[in-house]
N, C-alpha and C positions, 0 to 999 in steps of 0.2 A: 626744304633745304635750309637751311638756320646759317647762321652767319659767325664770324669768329673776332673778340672784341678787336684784331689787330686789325682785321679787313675793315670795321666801323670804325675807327681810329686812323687810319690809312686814310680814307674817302673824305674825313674830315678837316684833315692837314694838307690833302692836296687843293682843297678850295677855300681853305683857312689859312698858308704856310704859318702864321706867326703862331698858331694856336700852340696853348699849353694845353693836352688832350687824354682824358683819363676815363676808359672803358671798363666796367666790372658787367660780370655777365650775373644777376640776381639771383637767378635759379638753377643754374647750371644744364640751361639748355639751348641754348643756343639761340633762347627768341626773345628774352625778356632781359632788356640791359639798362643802366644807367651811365649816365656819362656829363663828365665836367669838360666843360669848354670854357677857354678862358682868352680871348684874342681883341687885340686892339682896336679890330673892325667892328665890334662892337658899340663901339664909347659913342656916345649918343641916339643910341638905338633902344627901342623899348624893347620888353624880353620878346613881346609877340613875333617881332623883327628879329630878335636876334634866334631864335629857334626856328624862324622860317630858314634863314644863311642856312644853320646845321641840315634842318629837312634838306635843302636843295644838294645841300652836297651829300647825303643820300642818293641820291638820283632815282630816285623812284622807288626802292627797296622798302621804304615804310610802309607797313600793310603789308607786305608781300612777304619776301625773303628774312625781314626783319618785324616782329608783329609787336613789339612792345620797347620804348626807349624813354627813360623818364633823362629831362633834361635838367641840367643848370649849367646858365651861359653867365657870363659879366665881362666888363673890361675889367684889364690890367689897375691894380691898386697904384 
């Protein structure tokens, strides 16, 4: 069952609220996405930290429901 970029965008602004959040689906299939995070909760966090925050507010869907998501996080410029 493949996932819809609103519903990965949605999950990540509820455990993100400030984030600026932008989901492209790669292949048009519902498993393979990229997505920009951009939120304040960031800002002295190294990326590993900050793509773990994304994972968690996944909630388990990585590997599963969702099989591929390439990241980029940052704070606020």
């Amino acid at each position: 069952m493949a996932m819809e970029a609103g519903e990965i965008a949605a999950l990540i602004k509820a455990a993100l609220p400030d984030a600026k959040v932008t989901v492209e689906d790669l292949a048009g299939d519902g498993d393979h996405y990229a997505a920009s995070v951009v939120s304040e909760q960031f800002r002295g966090l190294n990326r590993v930290r900050q793509h773990q925050l994304v994972y968690a507010a996944l909630a388990g869907r990585m590997g599963g429901v969702l099989h591929a998501l390439a990241l980029q996080t940052s704070a606020p410029e």
